[in-house]
N, C-alpha and C positions, 0 to 999 in steps of 0.2 A: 366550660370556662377554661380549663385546662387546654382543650384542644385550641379553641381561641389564642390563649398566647401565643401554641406553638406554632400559629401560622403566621400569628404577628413576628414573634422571633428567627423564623424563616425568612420571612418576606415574599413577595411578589414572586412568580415565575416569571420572566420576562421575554419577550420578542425576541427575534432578529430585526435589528435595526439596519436600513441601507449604511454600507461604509465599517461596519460594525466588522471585528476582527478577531481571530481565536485567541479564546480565555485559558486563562491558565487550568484549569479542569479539564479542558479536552485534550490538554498537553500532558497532563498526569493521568487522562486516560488512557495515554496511547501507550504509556510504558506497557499495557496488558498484550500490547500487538509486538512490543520487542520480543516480549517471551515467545509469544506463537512462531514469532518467523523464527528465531532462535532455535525452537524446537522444531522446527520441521524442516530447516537446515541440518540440524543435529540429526534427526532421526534417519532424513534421506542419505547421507553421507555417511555413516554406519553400512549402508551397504544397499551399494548404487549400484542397482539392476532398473532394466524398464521397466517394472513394475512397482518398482518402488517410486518410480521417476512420479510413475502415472499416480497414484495415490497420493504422492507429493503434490503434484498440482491439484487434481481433485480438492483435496483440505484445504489447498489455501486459495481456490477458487470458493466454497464455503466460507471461508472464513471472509474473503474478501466482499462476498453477498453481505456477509453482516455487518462489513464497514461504510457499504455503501446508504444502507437502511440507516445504519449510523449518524450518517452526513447528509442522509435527506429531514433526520430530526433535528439535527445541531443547524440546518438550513433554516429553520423554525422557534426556534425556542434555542435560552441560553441554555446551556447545560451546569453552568455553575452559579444557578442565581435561584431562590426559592426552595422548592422542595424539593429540586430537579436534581442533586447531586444526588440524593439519599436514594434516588430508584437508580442513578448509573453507579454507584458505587453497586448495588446488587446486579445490574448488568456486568460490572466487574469482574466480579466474583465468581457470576457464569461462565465467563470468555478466560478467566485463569485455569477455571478446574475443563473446561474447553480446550485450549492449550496445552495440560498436564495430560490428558487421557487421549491426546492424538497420535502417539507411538503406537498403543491398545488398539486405534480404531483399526488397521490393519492389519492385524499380528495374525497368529497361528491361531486357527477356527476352535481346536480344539482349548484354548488357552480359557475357554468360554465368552461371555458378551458383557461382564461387568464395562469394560473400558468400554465400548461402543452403545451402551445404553445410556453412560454418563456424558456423552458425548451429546448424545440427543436431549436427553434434559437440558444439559448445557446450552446445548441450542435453543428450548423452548423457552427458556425463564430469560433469553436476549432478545429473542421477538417479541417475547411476550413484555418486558420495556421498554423496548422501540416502539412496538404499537400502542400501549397506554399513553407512552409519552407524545407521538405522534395525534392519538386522538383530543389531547387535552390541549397541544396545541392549533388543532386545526377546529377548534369547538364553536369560531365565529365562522366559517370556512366552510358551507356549506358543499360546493362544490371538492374540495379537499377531503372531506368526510365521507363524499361520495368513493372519489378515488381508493380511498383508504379500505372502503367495502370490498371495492372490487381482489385488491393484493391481501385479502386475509383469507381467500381460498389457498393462495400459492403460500405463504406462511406453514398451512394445515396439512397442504398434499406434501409438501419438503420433510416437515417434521415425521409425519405418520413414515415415509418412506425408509428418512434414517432409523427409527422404528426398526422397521421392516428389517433391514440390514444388519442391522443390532442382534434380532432374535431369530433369523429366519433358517440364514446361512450354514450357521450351525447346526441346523438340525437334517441338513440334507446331505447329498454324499459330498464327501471331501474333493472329488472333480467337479462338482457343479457350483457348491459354497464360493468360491475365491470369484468366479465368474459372476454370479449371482448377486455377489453384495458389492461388484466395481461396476454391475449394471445399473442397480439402483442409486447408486452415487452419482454416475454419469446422469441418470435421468433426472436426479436431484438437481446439477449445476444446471444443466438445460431446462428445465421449469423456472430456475430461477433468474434465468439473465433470457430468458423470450418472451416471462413476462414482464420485465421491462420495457424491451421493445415493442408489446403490442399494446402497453399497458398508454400509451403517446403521452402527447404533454401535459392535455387537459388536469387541470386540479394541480400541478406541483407551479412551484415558486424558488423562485432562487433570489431573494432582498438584496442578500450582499454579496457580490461577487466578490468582493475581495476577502471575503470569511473562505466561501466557495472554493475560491484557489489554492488559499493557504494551508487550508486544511489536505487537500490533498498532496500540497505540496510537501508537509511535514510529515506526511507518513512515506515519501516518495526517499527524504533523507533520512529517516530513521531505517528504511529497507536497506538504503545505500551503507549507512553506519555499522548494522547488525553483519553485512559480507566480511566490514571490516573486523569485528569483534569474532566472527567464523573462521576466518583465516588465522586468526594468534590462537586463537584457544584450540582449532582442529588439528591446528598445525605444529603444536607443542613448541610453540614460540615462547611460553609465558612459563616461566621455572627449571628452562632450559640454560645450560652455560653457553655464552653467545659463542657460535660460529661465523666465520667466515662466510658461506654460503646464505645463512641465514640472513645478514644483513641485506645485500641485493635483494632477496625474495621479498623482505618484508618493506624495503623501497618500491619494487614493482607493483605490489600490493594496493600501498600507498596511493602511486603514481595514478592508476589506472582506474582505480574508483574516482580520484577527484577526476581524473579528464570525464568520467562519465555524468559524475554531477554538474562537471564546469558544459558538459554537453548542450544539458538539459537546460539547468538554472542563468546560466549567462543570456541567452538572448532568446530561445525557444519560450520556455515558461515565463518571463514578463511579459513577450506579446501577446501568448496568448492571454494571460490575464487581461490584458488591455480589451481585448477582444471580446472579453465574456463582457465588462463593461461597458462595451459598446452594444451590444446584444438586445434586445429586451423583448419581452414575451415569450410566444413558444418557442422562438428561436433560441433564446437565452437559456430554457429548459432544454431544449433538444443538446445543445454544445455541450452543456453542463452536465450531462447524462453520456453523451457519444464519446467526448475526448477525455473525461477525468474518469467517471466511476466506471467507466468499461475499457478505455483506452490504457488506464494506470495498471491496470491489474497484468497486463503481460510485460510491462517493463519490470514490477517487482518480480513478475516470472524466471526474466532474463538475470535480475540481477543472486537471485535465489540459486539459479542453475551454475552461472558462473562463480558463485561464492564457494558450491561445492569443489567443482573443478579447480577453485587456485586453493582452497585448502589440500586436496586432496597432492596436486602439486608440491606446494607449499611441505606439506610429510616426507614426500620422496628428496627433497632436496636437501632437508635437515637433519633425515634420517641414516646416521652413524654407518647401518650399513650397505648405502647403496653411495650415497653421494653425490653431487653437483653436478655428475655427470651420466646419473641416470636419466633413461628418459621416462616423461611421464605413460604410465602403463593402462588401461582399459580406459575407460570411460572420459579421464581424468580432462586430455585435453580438447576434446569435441566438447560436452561439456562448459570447459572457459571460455572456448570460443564460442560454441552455440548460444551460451548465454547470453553472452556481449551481442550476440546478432540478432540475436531476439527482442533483445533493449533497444537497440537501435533502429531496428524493424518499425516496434513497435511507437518509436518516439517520431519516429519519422511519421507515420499512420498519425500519432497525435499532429504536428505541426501540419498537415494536409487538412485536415477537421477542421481545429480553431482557427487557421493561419491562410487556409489555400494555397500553400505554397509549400515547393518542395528543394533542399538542398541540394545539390551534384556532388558538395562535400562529403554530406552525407553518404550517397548512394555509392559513390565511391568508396568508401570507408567499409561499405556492407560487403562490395563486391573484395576490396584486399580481402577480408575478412576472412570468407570464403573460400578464395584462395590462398590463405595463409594457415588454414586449419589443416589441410594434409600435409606442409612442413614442419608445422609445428610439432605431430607427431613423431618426425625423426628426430627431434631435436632433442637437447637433455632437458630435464625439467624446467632449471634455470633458465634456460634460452626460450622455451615455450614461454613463461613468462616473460619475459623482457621482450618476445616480438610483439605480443599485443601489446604490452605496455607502448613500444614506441608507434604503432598503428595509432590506438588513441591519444596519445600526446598529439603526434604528427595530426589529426585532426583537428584537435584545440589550436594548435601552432597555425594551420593551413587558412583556419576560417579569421581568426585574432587578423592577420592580413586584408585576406577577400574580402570579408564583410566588416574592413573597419568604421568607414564612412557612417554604413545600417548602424552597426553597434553604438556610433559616436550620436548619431541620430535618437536611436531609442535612450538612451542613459541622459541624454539633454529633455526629452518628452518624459522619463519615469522623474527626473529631478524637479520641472514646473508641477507635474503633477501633485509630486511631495508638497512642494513650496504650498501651492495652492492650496491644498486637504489641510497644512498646519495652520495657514491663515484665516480659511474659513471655524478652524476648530476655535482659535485663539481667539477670536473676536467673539465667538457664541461664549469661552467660558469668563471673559471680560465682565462681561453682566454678573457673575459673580460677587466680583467685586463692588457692584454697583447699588446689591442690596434688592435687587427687585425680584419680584416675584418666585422665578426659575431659579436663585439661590438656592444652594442645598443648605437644609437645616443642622447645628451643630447638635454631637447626641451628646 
């Protein structure tokens, strides 16, 4: 009886409806992915060697596994409707203390394996709600359940691995440990994104393309957001007495993440959202797998790599005793820029996928790039910043031109679109009004 109410007081678990859009739960889930990237900006920037780099991507290639799994269930099922909240808040909880013990997973062998044991738990109590939640939505979905069989080897061979890593390491010699457990990682990320691709379309669905987009689009500017938040906090902008110097850096700052989002989000990511819209069946799965959950994951790369580099920047500039006219020293400016290359690389790779087509502004912009990273080096810190800054502006500026007519084109096609989706909504909630049937009942 009891439990009875509780699922009447619940409610329903519900679908993904076509057109259907992220709910505010998935939005308050994702604050768990600010902290991750926060820390693993934090941690790699503490002390940026290639090794660190490479563990740095590693974790957030795992982690990125788990967002993906994420968004093939939220593809499925509401996340905030039913009893569904109450198992991702324990997903939660996993991905925070997942999060908190990611400095640990790499640390000094002998420090022992608490932190990289918790890591793995951490991992299995997130798959392990992915997949409940996954099976309960695909429960009419014969073919989907099928699917579902197949990716719970690769779930078991990941987890046992990190495992492995966890406890293994340490008990061997201290030349072989450090080797031994960035092997098993690597073998980790590569299990988990080949079986993607060999795993093909058959059994997934993607209803709503525009949930589909969205969602990776708002983790695409929460990645962008968090460089911003890495730059003032690594860069002792925030309880510092304003300087001179510091103002320009933290305009530069500014400047250059929004040209990267105004890159992305002005006329790249609506078409291709149009695109996925246009799509339908394997193809619509194939896009939705190729350009967002595998194509995103190296622009957050770019934008992670870069965060470090202008923080790191961003220190030498403000710091009392070097000053505005140091220049940025090891790692710092390859780094800003590599990052920025890597984003753009990789966004470019995205609009070739959804879009078939490819920008000259773009490629242009890759190749300054490239050649702007070996001046950048001699330059003071300040100046390193301020040439990428006006690299990316100067692309924003370059295409606003070139492709006005496309732009004026697309924003007249996104506005009918609007218009349309509000009028077909408005006349279905009409019959509200009307007292028939599909009214919702007052409690």
């Amino acid at each position: 009886m009891g439990g009875d109410r509780w699922r009447k007081g619940l409610g329903p678990a519900t679908g993904v409806a076509p057109a259907t859009r992220v709910d505010r739960f998935e939005i308050f889930f994702d604050l768990v992915f600010v902290v991750s990237f926060f820390i693993i900006t934090r941690a790699t920037a503490a002390n940026v060697t290639p090794g660190e780099l490479l563990h740095a991507l590693l974790v957030l290639a795992v982690l990125w596994w788990c967002w993906v799994v994420h968004s093939a269930v939220a593809a499925r099922l509401r996340l905030g409707e039913g009893f569904v909240p109450i198992l991702m808040v324990v997903g939660m909880i996993a991905l925070f203390t997942f999060a908190l013990a990611l400095p640990q997973t790499f640390g000094d062998l002998q420090q022992g394996s608490a932190g990289p044991i918790l890591v793995t738990i951490s991992y299995v109590v997130i798959r392990a709600v992915h997949t409940a939640l996954y099976w309960y939505a695909t429960r009419d979905d014969p073919p989907a359940r099928h699917k579902l069989r197949l990716f719970l080897p690769e779930a078991l061979v990941t987890a046992t691995l990190l495992l492995v890593a966890a406890l293994l390491p340490p008990r061997v010699s201290p030349e072989v440990g450090p080797w031994l457990r960035d092997g098993l990682w690597i073998a980790v990320v590569a299990i988990q994104y080949s079986s993607g691709l060999l795993a093909g379309t058959d059994g997934w669905k993607i209803t709503s393309a525009e949930h589909w987009t969205e969602r990776y689009d708002l983790i695409l500017i929460i990645a962008l957001g968090e460089s911003v938040i890495s730059v003032g906090v690594g860069g002792n902008l925030l309880g510092q007495p304003v300087t001179w110097p510091a103002i320009p850096a933290a305009i530069f700052g500014i400047l250059f993440t929004a040209a990267l989002w105004w890159a992305h989000f002005d006329m790249i990511g609506p078409a291709a959202r149009i695109a996925l819209h246009a799509t339908q069946g394997h193809a619509r799965v194939a896009l939705a797998r190729d350009a967002y959950a595998y194509l995103y994951l190296p622009m957050i790369a770019g934008v992670i790599l870069f965060a470090i580099g202008a923080e790191e920047l961003v220190r030498i500039v403000t710091d009392p005793a070097g000053g505005p006219m140091e220049r940025g020293h090891g790692p710092a400016v390859p780094l800003l820029f590599g990052g920025v290359l890597v984003y753009f690389a990789a966004n470019m790779a995205f609009q070739w996928r959804a879009l078939r087509t490819l920008s000259w502004t773009r490629v242009g912009a890759v190749v300054l790039l490239a050649v702007a990273l070996p001046v950048g080096r001699h330059l003071p810190a300040l100046g390193a910043l301020g040439l990428l800054t006006a690299i990316c502006v100067a692309l924003v500026a370059a295409e606003l031109v070139i492709f006005a007519d496309s732009r004026i084109a697309l924003r007249r096609l996104m506005h009918e679109e609007k218009s349309s989706a509000e009028e077909s909504e408005a006349a279905w909630r009409a019959r509200w009004h009307d007292g028939g049937d599909s009214a919702p009942h007052q409690p």
